[in-house]
C-alpha positions in Angstrom: 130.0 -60.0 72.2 127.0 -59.7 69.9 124.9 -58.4 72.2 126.8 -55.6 73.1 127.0 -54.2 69.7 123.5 -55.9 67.7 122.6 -51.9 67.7 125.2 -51.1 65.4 125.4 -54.3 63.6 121.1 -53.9 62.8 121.8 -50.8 61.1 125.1 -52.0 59.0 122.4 -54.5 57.6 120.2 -52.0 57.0 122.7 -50.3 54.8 123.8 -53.3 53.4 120.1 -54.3 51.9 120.4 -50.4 50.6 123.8 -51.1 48.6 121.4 -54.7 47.2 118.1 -53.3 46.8 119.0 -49.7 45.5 122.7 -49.9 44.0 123.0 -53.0 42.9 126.0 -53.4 44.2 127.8 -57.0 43.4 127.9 -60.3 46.0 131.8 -59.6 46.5 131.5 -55.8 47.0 128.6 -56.3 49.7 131.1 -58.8 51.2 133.6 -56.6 51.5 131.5 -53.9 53.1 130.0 -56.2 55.5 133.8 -57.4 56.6 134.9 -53.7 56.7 131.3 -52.6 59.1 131.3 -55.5 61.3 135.1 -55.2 62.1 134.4 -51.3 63.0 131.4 -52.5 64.7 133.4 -55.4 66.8 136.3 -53.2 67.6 133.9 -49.9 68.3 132.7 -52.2 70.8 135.4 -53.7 72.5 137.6 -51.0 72.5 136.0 -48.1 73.1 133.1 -48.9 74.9 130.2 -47.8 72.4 126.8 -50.0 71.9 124.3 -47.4 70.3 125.4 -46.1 66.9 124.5 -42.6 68.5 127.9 -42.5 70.6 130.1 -43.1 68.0 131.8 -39.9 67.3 135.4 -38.4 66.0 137.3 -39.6 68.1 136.0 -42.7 67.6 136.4 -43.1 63.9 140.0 -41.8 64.4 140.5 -44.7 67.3 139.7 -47.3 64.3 141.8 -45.7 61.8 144.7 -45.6 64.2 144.3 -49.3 64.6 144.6 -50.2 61.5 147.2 -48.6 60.4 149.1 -49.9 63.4 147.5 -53.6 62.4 150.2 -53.5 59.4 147.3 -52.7 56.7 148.5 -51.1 53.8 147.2 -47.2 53.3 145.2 -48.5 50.8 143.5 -51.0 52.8 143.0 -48.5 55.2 141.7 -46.0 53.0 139.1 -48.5 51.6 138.3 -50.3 55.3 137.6 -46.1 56.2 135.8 -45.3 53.0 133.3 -48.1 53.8 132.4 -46.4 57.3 132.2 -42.9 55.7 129.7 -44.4 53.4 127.9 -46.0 56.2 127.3 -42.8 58.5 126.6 -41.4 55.3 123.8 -43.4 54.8 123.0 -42.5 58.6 122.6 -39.2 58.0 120.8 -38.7 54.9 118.7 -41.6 56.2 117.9 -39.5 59.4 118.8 -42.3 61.5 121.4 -39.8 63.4 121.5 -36.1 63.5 124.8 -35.2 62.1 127.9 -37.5 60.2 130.8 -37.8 62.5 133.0 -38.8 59.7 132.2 -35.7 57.4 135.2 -33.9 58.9 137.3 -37.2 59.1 140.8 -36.2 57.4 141.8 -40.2 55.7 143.4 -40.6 52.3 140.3 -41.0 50.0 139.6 -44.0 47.6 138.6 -42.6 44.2 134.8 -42.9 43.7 133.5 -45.5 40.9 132.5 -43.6 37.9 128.5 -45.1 37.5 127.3 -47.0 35.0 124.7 -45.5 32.7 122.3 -46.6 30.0 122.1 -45.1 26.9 118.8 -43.2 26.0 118.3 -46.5 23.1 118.4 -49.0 26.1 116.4 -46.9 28.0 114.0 -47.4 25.8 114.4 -51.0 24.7 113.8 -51.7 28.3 110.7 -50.1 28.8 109.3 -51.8 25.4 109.6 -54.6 26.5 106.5 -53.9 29.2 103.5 -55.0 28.3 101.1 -52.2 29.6 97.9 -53.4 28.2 97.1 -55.6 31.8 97.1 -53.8 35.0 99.9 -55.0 36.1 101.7 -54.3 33.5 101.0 -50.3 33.2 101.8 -49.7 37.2 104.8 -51.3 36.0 105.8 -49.7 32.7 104.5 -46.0 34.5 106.2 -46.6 37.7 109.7 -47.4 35.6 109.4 -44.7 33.2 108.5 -41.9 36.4 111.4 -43.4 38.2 114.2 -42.9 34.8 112.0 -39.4 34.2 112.2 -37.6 37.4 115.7 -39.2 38.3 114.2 -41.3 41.7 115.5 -43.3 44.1 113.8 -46.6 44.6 112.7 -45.5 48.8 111.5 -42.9 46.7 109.1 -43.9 44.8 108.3 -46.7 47.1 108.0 -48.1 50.1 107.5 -46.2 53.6 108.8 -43.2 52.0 107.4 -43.6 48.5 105.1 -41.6 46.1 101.2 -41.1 47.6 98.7 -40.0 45.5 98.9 -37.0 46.9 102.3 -36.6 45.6 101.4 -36.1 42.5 100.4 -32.3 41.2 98.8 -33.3 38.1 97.9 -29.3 37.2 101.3 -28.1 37.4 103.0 -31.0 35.8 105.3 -32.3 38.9 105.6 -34.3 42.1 106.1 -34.0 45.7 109.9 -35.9 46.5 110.4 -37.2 50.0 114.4 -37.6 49.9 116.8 -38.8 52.5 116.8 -37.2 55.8 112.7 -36.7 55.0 113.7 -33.2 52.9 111.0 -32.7 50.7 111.9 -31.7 47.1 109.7 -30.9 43.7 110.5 -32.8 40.3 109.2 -31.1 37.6 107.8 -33.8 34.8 107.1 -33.7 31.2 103.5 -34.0 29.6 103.7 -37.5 28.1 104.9 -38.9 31.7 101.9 -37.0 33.2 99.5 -38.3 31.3 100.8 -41.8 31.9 100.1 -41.3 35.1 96.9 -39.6 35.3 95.6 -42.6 33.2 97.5 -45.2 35.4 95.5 -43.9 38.6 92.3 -43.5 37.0 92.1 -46.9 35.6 94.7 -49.8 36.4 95.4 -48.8 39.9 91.4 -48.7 40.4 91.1 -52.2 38.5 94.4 -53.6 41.0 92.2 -52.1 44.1 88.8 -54.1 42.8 90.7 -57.3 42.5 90.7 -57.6 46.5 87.3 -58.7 48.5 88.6 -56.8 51.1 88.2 -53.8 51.4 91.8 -51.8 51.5 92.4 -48.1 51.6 96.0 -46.8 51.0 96.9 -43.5 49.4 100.5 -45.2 48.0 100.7 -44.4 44.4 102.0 -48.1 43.3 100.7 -50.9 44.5 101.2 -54.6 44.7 99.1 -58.1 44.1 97.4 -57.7 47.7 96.8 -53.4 46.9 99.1 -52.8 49.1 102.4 -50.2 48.8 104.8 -51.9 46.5 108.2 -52.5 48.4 111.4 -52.0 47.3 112.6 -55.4 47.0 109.3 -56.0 44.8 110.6 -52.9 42.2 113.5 -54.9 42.0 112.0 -58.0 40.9 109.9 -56.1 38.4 112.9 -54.7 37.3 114.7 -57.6 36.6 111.9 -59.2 34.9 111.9 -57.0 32.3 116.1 -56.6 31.7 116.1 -59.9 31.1 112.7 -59.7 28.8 114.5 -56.6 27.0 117.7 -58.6 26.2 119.8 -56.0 27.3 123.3 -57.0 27.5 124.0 -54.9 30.9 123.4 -54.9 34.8 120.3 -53.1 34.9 119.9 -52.5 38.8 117.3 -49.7 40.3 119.6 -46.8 40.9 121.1 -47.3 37.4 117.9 -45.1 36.5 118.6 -42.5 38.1 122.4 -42.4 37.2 121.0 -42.5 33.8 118.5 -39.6 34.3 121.6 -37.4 35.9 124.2 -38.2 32.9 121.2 -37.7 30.2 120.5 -34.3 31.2 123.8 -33.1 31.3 124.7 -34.5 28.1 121.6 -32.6 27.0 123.1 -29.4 28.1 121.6 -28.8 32.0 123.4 -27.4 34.3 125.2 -29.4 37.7 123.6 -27.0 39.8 120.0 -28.1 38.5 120.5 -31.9 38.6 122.2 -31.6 42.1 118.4 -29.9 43.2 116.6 -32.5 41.0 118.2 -35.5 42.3 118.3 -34.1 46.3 122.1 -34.1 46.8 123.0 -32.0 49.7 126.0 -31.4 48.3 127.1 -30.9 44.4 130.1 -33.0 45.1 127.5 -35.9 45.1 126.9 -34.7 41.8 129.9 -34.3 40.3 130.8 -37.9 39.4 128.4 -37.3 36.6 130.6 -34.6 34.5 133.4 -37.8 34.0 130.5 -39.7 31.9 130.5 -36.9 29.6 134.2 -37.2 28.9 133.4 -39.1 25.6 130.9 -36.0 24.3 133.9 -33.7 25.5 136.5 -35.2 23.3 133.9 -35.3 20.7 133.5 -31.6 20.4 137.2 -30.9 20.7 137.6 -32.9 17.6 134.9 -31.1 16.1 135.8 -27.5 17.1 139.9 -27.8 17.0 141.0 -26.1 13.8 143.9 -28.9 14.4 142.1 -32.0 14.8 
């Protein structure tokens, strides 16, 4: 039976080593997304005749959720089982993997969305002191962690395939060149300090990195590993977790915890959702709009404040 669905399965782990590498998503969350996928995939399969992930459409997705609400499931199991599929064309579609998301206009009870976690603007910085920028090493990682909490990246962002080039970076008018999901390009405006972080990272460190190799190696990737070669994502996740555990924070630091971070910062700080859907390369503001419960806490802060009552 594998073979006649090991094109849909490849890309279900695909998205899988996304929900690891880039959300930091738990063992037993992962577990239940790969049960939900490869059920869809196995019954996409047998039932209705699809191999490529390119012929699942509709009527498809409305074929599963028929059966499993005739399979006895509860609605909320079926709710979650179809949430986990929405996510996964999602990730399609942004991902440019297929040309539109069958399941955008796929009418299922929704599971309420996880409010992100966040680190405060102290822990923020208690992480990145614990880097010790005086080697190499050390600066590509201490600028590459601060560019990705200042400009609000994703990790496939800022490396890997897709990641920051040299040529990403507009050093006179103080921003960068985004490569988002779906290949949309996007600028990120940046402030001074992070500018000249970098401007000194690529004039010195990531020429001393380069002369470290015998061989000769030319790459235009902005951050680059032990061999000079583009940093991947699962190394930015091991650099990562180096330095939580260094820092002592008492948290789940993961890489996309930056960026929820950058998004809940800014609106604290008075920005509107509007500009942090265009700085963070939602396509929608919905994506965005999770943030506004984080702020719920500064809410009921200046009610008390500003109610003659309270």
């Amino acid at each position: 039976m594998k073979s006649q669905y090991e094109n849909i399965t490849k890309y279900i782990d695909e998205f899988l080593r996304h929900l690891i590498s880039e959300r930091g998503f738990s063992p037993e969350t992962i577990k239940a997304y790969r049960i939900d996928l490869y059920q869809f995939s196995s019954k996409v399969a047998g039932n209705s005749g699809c191999t490529t992930i390119e012929q699942v459409d509709k009527n498809v997705l409305e074929t599963f959720a028929l059966y499993l609400r005739n399979s006895g499931n509860m609605g909320s199991t079926v709710a979650r089982k179809m949430a986990s599929v929405r996510a996964f064309f999602r990730f399609l579609t942004e991902d440019g993997i297929i040309p539109s998301n069958p399941s955008q206009s796929l009418r299922v009870r929704r599971v309420p969305a996880n409010i992100p976690e966040v680190l405060s603007e102290h822990q923020i910085v208690q992480l990145l002191s614990a880097i010790d920028s005086s080697t190499p090493e050390g600066d590509r990682d201490r600028t590459m962690l601060e560019l990705t909490y200042a400009a609000g990246l994703r990790v496939s962002e800022i490396v890997g395939p897709k990641g920051l080039k040299l040529s990403s970076v507009r050093f006179d008018d103080s921003e960068i060149i985004v490569v988002g999901k779906g290949s949309k390009e996007r600028l990120v405006p940046l402030y001074p300090q992070i500018i000249d972080r970098l401007s000194d990272y690529v004039k010195t460190s990531r020429l001393e990195m380069m002369k470290k190799i015998r061989k000769k190696v030319t790459t235009d990737s902005l951050f680059l590993n032990a061999k000079s070669k583009p940093l991947s994502r699962q190394g930015f996740w091991l650099i990562l977790q180096k330095y939580a555990l260094l820092s002592g924070l008492n948290t789940k630091v993961y890489p996309h915890i930056l960026r929820h971070s950058f998004a809940t910062h800014l609106l604290r700080g008075g920005a509107s959702l509007r500009h942090v859907q265009v700085l963070l390369g939602h396509a929608t503001i919905a994506s965005t709009q999770i943030y506004t419960h984080i702020s719920d806490d500064q809410v009921q802060e200046t009610f008390n404040k500003a109610h003659p009552r309270s």
